[in-house]
N, C-alpha and C positions, 0 to 999 in steps of 0.2 A: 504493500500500500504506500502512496507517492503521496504525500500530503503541499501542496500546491496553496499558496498566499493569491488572493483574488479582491481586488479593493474595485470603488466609486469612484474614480474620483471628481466627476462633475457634480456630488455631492458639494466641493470645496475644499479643494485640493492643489497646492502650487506644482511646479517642477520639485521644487526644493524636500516638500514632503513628500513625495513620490519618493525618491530618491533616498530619504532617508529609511522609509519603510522598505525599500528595495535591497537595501545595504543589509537591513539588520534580518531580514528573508534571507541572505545568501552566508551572514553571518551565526543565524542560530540553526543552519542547517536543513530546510525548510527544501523542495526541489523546483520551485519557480517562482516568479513573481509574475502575475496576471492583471491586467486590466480592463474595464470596462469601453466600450468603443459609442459614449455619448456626447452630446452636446448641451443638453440642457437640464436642469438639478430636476428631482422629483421628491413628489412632499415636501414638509414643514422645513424646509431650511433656505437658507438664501441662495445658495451656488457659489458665494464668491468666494474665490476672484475672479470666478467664472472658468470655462471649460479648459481642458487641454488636449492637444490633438495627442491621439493615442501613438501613431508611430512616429512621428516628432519624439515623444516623453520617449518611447522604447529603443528607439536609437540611441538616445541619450545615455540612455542606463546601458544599452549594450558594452558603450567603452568605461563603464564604471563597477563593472561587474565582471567576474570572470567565468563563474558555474552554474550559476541559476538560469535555470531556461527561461523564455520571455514570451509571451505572448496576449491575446486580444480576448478576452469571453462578452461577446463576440462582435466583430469588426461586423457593420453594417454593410450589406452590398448596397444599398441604393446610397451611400456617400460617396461612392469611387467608382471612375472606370475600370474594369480590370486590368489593362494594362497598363495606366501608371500605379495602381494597387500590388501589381505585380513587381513593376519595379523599385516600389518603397519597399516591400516585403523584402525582396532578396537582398536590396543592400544593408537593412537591419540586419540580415542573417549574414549578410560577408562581416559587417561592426562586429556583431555578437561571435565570431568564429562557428556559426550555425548549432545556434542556441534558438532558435525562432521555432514556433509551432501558433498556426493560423488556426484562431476561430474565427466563422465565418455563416453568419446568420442573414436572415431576409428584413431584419429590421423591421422593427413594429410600433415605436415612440411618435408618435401620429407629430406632436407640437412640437416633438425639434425641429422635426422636418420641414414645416409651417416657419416656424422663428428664423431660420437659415437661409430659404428659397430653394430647398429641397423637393422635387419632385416625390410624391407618396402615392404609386399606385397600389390597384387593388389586389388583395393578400395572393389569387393566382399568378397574378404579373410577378411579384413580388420572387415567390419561388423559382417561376421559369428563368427570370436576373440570376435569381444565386446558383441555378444551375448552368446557367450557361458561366457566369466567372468562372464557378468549380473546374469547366471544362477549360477557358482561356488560360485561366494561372496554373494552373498542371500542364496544358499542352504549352507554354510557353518557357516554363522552367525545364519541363521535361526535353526538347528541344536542340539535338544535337551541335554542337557551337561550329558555327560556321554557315549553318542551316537557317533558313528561315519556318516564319508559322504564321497560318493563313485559318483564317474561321470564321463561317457564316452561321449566323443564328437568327433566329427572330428578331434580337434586341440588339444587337454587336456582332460589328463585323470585322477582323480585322486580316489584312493583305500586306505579305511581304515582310512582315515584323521580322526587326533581328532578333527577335527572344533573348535580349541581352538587358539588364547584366543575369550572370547567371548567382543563385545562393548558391552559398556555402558550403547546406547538405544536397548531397546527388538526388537529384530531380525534384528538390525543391522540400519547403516545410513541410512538416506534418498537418495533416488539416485537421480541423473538430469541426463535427454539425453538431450541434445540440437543437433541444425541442422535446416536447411528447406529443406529436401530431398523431395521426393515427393511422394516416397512411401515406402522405408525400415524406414527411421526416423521416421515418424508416426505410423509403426507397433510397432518397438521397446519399443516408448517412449509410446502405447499406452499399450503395454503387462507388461512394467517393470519399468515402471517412478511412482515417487513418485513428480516429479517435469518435466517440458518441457519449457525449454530457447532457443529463439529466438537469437542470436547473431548478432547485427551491419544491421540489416535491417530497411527499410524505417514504418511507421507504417502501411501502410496499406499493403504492402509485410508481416510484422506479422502477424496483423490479419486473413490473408490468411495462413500461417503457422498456429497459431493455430486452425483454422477452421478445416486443414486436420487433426489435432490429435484428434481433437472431436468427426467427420466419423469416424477415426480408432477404437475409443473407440466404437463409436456405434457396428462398425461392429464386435467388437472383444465380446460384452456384457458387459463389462467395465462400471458399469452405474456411478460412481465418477470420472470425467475426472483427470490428474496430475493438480497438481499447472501450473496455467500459467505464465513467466516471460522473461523477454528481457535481453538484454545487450547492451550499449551504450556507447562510447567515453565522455565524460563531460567536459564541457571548459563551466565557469561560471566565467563573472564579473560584477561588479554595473556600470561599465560606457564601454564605446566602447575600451580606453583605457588599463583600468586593461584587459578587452578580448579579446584585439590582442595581451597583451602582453603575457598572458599564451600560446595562440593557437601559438605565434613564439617559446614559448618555446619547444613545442613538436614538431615543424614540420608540423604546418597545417593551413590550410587559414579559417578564420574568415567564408567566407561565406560556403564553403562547410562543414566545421562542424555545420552548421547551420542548412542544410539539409539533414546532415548523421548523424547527433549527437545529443546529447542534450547540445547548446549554446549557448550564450546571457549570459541575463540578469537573475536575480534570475526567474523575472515575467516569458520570456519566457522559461525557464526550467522548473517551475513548471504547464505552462500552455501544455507543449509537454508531459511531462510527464502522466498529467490527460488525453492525446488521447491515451496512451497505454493503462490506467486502465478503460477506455472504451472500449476497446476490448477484456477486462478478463484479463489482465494483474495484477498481484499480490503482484509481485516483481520484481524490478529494478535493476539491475546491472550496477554499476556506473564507467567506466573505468576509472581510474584513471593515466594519463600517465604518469606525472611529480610527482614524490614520495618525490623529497626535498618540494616541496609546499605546508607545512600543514596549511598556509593561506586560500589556497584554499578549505580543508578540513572544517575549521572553518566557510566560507562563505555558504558553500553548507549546513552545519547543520541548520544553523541560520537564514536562508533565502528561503531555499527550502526543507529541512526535515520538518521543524516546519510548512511547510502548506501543503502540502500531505497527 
């Protein structure tokens, strides 16, 4: 089990914070640092100082980091085209010496899109975008150097591309689809995933998500399923105390992070935990929502990384 650091930070979040949570993710032993791929805050709080572009901040920290892998849960396809999407990706991953691993979702924040001048079409359009990227940045990473790459799709067409630069790792980052749709998510993440993350669900509501990606594999021929992995809110303290007071920090009640999140105590975190890795669960996504609290970060290492 790969216990993986996953922050907000258009919650209200500098470079400078980023980057310190980054450090101390790579310094208490932790296997990446993740970030959110938003532009504008949600719920009670301000935003500010307002957004940061996600692979802007990830390139940054690529040359400030040396082991933690780095990546997006989940980059928005309708904010990029794929191929300069493609080309920011790989040169993180040449920065990072190919530390990079792409999440890569259809976007669904209806008012950032609005706030920005974001085009938001409708959730079919939506999917058909993220599968065709799916198909651009693999066929363009993948892409023998010297070769060009040519693609016609409904939405994107692209003619003569040098598929250049190339990343880091050979044929490009690892992808994640995440979702629990019920049947374009598991075709997707069963065709084109390298990875398939659960986001904010109950564990047996998972488990039942990755069961349909399993079927889809089946049905697809697919005989190596994706990595399986979750995402989850974290609010962790050694007494009831230190627990309410993080969970008032973020805006949320003790007992329902309890049965939406992983909360409590070290013991109960690490004992909710091992019911995803009994469902094939592989990796954990750790939401992290309060980014000044590197206490917090230090308890979760020493307490619940060290026994998973």
């Amino acid at each position: 089990m790969r216990l993986r650091i996953f922050t907000e930070p258009q919650q209200g979040a500098t470079y400078e914070t980023q980057l310190a949570v980054a450090k101390a993710t790579e310094d208490l032993g932790f296997d990446a640092f993740f970030r959110s791929d938003h532009w504008v805050k949600m719920g009670g709080v301000t935003g500010e100082p307002g957004p940061t572009d996600s692979w802007i901040t990830l390139g940054a920290l690529a040359r400030e980091t040396s082991r933690i892998r780095l990546g997006t849960l989940v980059t928005s396809a309708t904010f990029r085209h794929p191929g300069p999407l493609a080309i920011s990706v790989a040169q993180v991953d040449q920065m990072s010496g190919g530390r990079v691993d792409l999440g890569i979702g259809t976007g669904w924040f209806e008012q950032e899109h609005t706030a920005y001048g974001i085009p938001f079409p409708s959730l079919g359009e939506r999917f058909e975008r993220l599968e065709e990227q799916v198909r651009i940045l693999t066929g363009l990473w993948g892409t023998p150097a010297g070769e060009t790459f040519a693609f016609s799709g409904e939405h994107y067409t692209l003619a003569d591309s040098p598929a250049l630069p190339k990343p880091a790792q050979a044929g490009g980052p690892p992808i994640i689809i995440g979702g629990f749709g019920l049947k374009r998510t598991p075709r997707l993440a069963a065709r084109y995933a390298d990875e398939y993350n659960v986001p904010f669900k109950l564990v047996e509501e998972t488990g039942e998500a990755f069961e349909r990606v399993r079927a889809a594999c089946a049905d697809a021929g697919r005989t190596t399923p994706p990595v399986c992995s979750a995402a989850q809110v974290v609010c962790c303290g050694r007494d009831e105390a230190e627990l309410k007071r993080r969970a008032d920090a973020i805006g949320r009640d003790v007992q329902e992070l309890r049965e939406n999140g992983l909360a409590g105590t070290p013991g109960e975190v690490v004992d909710k935990i091992g019911r995803f890795g009994e469902l094939g669960a592989e990796r954990i996504y750790l939401q992290v929502l309060d980014l000044q609290d590197l206490d917090h970060l230090e308890l979760l290492a020493a307490e619940v990384l060290a026994k998973v």
